[in-house]
C-alpha positions in Angstrom: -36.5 -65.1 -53.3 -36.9 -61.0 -52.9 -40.0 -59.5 -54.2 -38.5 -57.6 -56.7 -36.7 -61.0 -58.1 -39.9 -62.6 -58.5 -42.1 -59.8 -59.9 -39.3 -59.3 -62.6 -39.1 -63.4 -63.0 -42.9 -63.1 -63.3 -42.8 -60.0 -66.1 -40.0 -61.9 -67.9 -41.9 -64.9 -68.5 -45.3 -63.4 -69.1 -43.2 -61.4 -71.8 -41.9 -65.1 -73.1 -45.3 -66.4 -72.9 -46.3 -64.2 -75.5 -43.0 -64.3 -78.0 -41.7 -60.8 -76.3 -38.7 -59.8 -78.7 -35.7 -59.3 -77.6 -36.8 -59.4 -73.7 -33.9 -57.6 -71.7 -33.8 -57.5 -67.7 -31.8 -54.7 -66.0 -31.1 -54.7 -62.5 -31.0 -50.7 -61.8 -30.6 -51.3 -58.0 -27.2 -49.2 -57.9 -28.2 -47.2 -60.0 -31.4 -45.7 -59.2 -34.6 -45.4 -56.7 -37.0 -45.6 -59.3 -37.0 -49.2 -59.2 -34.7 -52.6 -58.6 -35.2 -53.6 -62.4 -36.1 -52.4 -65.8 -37.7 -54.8 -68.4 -37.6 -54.0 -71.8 -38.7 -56.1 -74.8 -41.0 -55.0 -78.0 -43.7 -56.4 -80.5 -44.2 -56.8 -83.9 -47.9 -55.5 -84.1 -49.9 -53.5 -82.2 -51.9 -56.2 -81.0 -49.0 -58.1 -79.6 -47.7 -55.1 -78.1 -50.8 -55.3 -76.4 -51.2 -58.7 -75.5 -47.9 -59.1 -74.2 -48.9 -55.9 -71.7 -52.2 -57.4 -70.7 -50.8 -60.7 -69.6 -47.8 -59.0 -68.0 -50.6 -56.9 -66.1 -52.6 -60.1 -65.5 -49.5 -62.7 -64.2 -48.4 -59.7 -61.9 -51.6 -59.3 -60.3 -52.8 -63.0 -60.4 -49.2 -63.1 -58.0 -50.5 -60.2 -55.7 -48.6 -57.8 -57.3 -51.3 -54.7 -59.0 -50.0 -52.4 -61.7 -49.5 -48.9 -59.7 -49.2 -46.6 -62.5 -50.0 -47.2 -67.1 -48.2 -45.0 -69.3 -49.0 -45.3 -73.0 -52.4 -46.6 -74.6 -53.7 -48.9 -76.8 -52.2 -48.6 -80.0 -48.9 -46.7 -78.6 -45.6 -47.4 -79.7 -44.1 -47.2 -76.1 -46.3 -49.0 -72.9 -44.8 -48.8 -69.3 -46.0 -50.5 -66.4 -45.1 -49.2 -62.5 -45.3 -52.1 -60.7 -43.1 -50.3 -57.5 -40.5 -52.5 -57.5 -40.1 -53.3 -61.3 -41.3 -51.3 -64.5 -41.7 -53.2 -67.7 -41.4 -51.3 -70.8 -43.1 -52.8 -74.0 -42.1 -50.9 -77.5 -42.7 -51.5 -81.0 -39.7 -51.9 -82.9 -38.6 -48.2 -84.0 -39.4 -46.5 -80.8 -36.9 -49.1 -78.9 -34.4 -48.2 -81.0 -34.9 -44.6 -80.7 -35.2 -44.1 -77.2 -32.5 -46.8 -76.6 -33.6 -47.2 -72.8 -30.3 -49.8 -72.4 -27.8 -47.2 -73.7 -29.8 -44.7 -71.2 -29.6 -47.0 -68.6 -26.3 -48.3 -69.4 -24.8 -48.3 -65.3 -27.5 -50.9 -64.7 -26.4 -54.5 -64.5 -27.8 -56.9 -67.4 -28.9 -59.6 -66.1 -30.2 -63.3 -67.3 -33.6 -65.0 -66.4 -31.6 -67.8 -64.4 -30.4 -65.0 -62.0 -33.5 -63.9 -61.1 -33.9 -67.6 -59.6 -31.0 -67.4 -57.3 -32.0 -66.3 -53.6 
């Protein structure tokens, strides 16, 4: 399995883990340099916006993958996490629908948790 496959299978189900909403993976490989994929999924309250960041933070690294760059704070409506190769956005509710990162990124390929285990 590619790196990128595995950190995104990694940030997928640390986002499960944690009942992530609505957990979406997009491969941007054709699309972009930025990254290979995009994942996107929100919270219902701060604190599980939080908790599903720290163990998405904690699986990556525990996997030898460290967080390169945090955007956002406790108690934001929007987290990202640079891992390189993946970046995981966590929202809360309204601000996933306002920025509406899919439409944005709308080139990108959806893509299943089951694809990320081929390879």
């Amino acid at each position: 399995m590619n790196q990128s496959k595995e950190m995104a299978k990694i940030a997928y189900n640390a986002l499960s883990d944690k009942k992530g909403e609505e957990i979406k993976i997009i491969d941007i490989t054709g699309v972009s340099v930025l990254a290979d994929y995009f994942i996107i999924a929100n919270g219902s309250s701060d604190s599980q916006i939080n908790a599903l960041v720290d163990h998405v933070e904690e699986e990556l690294y525990k996997a030898g993958y460290p967080l390169r760059q945090r955007e956002g704070r406790t108690n934001s409506s929007w987290i990202l996490l640079d891992f390189g190769d993946i970046i995981v956005h966590v929202f809360d509710k309204e601000n996933r629908l306002f920025y509406d990162l899919e439409r944005i990124w709308k080139d990108g390929k959806d893509i299943t948790p089951d694809e990320l285990s081929v390879g």
